[in-house]
C-alpha positions in Angstrom: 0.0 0.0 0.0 1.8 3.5 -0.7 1.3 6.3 1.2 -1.4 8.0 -1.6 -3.7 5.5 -0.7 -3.9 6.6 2.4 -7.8 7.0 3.7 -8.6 10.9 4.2 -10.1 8.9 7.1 -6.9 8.0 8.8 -5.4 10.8 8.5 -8.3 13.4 10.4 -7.8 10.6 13.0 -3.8 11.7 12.8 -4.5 15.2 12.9 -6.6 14.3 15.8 -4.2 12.1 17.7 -1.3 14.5 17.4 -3.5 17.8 18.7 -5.2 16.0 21.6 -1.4 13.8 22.4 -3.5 10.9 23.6 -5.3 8.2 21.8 -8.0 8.2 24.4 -8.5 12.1 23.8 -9.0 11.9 20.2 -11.1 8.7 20.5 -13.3 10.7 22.5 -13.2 14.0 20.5 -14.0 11.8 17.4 -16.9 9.9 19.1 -14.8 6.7 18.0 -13.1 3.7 20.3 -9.6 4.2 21.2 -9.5 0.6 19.1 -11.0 2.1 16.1 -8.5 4.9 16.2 -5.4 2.3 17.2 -6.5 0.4 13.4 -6.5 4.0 11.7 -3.2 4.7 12.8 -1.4 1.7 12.2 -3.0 1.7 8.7 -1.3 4.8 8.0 1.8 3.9 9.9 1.9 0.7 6.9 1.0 3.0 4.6 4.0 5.9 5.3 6.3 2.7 6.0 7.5 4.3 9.4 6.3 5.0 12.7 4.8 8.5 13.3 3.8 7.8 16.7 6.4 7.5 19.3 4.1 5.6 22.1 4.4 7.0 25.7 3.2 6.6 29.2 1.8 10.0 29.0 0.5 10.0 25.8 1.7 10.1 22.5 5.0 12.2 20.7 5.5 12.8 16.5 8.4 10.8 15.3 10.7 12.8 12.3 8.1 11.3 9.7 5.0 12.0 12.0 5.8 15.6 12.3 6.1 15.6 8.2 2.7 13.2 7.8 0.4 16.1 10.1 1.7 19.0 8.1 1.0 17.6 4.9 -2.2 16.4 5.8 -3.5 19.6 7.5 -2.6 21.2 4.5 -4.6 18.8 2.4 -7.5 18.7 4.9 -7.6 22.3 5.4 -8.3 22.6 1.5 -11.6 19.6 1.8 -13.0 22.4 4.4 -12.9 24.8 2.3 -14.4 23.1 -0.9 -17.2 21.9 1.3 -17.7 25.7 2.5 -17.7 26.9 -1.1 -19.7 24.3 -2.2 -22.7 25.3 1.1 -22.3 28.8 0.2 -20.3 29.7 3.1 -17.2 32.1 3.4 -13.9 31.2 1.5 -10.8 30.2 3.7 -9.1 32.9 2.8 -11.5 35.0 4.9 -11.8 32.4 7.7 -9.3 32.3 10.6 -8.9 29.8 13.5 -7.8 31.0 16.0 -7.0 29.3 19.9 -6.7 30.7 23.4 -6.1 30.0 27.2 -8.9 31.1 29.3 -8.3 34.0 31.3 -7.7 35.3 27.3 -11.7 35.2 26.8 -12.5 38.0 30.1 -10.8 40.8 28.0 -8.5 40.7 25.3 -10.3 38.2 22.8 -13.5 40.0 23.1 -11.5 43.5 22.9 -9.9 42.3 19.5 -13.0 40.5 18.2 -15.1 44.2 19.0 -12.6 46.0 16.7 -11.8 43.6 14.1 -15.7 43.1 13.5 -15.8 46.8 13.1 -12.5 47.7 10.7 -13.0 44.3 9.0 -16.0 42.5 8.8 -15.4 40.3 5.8 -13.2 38.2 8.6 -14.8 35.2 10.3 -13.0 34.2 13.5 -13.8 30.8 14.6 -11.9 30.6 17.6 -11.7 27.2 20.6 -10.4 27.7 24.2 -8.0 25.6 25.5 -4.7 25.1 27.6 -1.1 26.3 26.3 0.1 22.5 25.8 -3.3 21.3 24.0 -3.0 25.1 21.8 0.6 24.5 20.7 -0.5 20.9 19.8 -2.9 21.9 17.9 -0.7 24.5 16.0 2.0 22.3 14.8 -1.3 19.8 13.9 -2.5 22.7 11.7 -6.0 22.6 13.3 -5.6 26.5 14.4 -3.8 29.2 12.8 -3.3 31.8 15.4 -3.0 30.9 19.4 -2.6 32.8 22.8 -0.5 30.9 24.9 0.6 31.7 28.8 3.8 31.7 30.0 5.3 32.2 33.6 9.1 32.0 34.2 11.8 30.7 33.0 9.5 31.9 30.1 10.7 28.8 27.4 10.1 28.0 24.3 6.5 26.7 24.1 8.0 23.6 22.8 10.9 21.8 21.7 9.6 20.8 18.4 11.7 22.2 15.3 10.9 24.2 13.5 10.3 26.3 16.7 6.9 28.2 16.6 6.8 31.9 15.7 6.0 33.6 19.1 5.1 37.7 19.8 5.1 38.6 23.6 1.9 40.7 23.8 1.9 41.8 27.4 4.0 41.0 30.3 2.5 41.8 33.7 2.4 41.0 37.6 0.3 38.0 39.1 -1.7 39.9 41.8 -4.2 38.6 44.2 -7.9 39.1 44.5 -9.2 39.5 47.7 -13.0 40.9 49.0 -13.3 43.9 49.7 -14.5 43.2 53.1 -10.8 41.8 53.6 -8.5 44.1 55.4 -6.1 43.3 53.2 -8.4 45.3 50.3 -7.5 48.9 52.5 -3.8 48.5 51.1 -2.3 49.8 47.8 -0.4 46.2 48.1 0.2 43.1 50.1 3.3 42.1 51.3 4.2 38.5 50.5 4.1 37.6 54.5 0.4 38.9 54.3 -0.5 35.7 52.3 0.5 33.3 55.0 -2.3 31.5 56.9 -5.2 32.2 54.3 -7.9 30.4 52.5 -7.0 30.1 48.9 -9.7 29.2 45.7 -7.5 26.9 43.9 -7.9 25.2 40.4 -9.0 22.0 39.9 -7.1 18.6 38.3 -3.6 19.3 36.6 -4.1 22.9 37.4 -4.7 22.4 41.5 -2.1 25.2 41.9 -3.4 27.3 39.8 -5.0 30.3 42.0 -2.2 30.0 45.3 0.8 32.8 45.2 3.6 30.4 43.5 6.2 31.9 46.0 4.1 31.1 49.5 6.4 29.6 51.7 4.0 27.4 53.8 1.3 24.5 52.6 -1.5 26.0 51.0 -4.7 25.5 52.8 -7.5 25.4 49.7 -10.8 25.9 50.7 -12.3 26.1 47.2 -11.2 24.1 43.7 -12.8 25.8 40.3 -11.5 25.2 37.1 -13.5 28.8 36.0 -12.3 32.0 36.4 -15.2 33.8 36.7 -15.9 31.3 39.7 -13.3 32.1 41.4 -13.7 35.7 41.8 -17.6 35.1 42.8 -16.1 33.2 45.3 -13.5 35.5 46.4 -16.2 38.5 46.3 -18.4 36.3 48.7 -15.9 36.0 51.2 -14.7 32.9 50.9 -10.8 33.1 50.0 -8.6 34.9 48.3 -6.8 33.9 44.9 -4.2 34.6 42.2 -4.8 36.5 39.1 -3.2 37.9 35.7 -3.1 41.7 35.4 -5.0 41.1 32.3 -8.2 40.2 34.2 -8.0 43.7 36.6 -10.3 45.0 34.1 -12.9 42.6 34.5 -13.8 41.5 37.7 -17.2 41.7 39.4 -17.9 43.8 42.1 -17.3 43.1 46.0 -13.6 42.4 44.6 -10.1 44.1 45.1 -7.3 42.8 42.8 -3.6 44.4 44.3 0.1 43.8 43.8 2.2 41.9 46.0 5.4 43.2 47.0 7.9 40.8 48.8 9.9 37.7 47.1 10.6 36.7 43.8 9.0 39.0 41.1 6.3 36.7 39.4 5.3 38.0 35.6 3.3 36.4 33.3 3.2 37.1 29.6 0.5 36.5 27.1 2.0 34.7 23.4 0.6 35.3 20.0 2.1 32.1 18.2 2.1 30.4 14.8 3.8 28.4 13.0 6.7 29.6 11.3 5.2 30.6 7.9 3.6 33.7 6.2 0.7 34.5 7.4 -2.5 35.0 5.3 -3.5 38.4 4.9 -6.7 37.8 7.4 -4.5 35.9 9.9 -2.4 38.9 10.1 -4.9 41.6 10.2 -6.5 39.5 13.5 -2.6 39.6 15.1 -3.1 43.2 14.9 -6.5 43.1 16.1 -5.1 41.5 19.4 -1.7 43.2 19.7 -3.9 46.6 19.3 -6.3 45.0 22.0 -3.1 44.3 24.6 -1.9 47.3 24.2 -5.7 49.6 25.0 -5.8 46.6 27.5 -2.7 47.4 29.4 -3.5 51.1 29.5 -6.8 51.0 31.3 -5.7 48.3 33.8 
């Protein structure tokens, strides 16, 4: 069997493997059974000759040939969407971009960019997907997005060690802060000194990102009284009294009311940057007017907070 006769088939279940970096994920994102997916990809594994799947504890990695395979097939895939748009009547690809983005991105700085872009350029459709930085940057080197914010903390590294590395823009850099209720005494300061965040209640995240909500520098075990994978949660929370938690400076902006978000002032210096990344290609012309749209958006964004 040669590698033309490869089933269009197999290789959306590639393209699907390789973004979600599990066979389980992509079984489920498919609505097929990790076996079915198993048969697709060792059908196109005869068919290329050569593994493309380096099987792993934690998931799955793109061999040399695996990495080629997924860029050659979004490339032909990409180009079946957009016949069957044409053929429904529905806007050309070269008007449509995909676009990918963590989710503290959707309180502000999407919505910002998606106001003015709608407004200077209407003929653009965004579709865009929320997601975490490791599922985003998978799904840019699978082709299945075009555009992605990413967050970074320190050592602020590459997003990944794939070659060629991904194009990445730093949009904002800012300081984690904390939110606290405004009831708290805390909320009275102009700041909080790192030895204020001893002994409290923290609204943590839930799953991989437990962490994710208690000051990375605190020098004692957290005590979390709350998990919540939402953001917006998390403040109601905070605004009801019921912990305080970590925040980027890009969410200031945003939050409801009965809520104080302050700097912290004590210990290591914790930033956090927002990444526009692609991969490392021209852009289309619609691709790059919505970069613009979102460095413009950063930018206004960072003034008013």
């Amino acid at each position: 069997m040669a590698f033309s006769d490869a089933s269009l088939t197999a290789l959306r279940v590639f393209r699907e493997v390789a973004e979600r970096g599990t066979l389980t994920a992509a079984a489920t994102a498919l609505g097929y059974t990790q076996s079915a997916v198993s048969r697709q990809i060792a059908a196109l594994e005869r068919a290329a000759g050569t593994t493309l799947l380096e099987r792993r504890h934690d998931g799955v990695r793109l061999t040399s040939a695996g990495r080629i395979v997924v860029r050659r097939a979004a490339v032909v895939l990409d180009q079946l969407d957009a016949t069957a748009r044409e053929l429904a009547g529905l806007p050309g690809e070269q008007a449509t971009v995909r676009l990918g983005w963590f989710p503290t991105a959707g309180a502000d700085l999407l919505p910002r960019a998606l106001t003015a872009l709608r407004r200077t350029h209407p003929a653009i459709t965004v579709v865009s997907r929320e997601g975490g930085t490791p599922a985003l940057v998978r799904a840019l080197r699978a082709g299945t997005v075009d555009l992605a914010l990413l967050a970074s903390a320190p050592p602020f590294r590459p997003p990944d060690t794939e070659t060629p590395a991904l194009t990445v823009h730093t949009l904002t850099e800012r300081s984690l802060r904390v939110a606290v209720p405004e009831s708290d005494p805390l909320a009275r300061r102009e700041y909080i000194d790192v030895v204020d965040l001893r002994g409290r209640r923290w609204i943590a995240g839930s799953g991989d990102d437990r962490l994710l909500g208690v000051w990375p520098g605190l020098d004692e075990r957290p005590e979390i009284a709350h998990t919540a994978r939402d953001w917006l949660a998390k403040l109601q929370l905070v605004a009801a009294g019921c912990g305080i938690t970590t925040v980027p400076g890009a969410l200031g902006p945003v939050v409801p009311p009965g809520v104080r978000v302050l700097p912290v002032r004590g210990g290591p210096g914790e930033q956090r940057r927002i990444l526009l990344a692609h991969l490392p290609r021209p852009l289309t012309d619609a691709a790059s007017r919505v970069a613009a749209a979102l460095r413009e958006a950063a930018l206004e964004s960072e003034v008013q907070s």
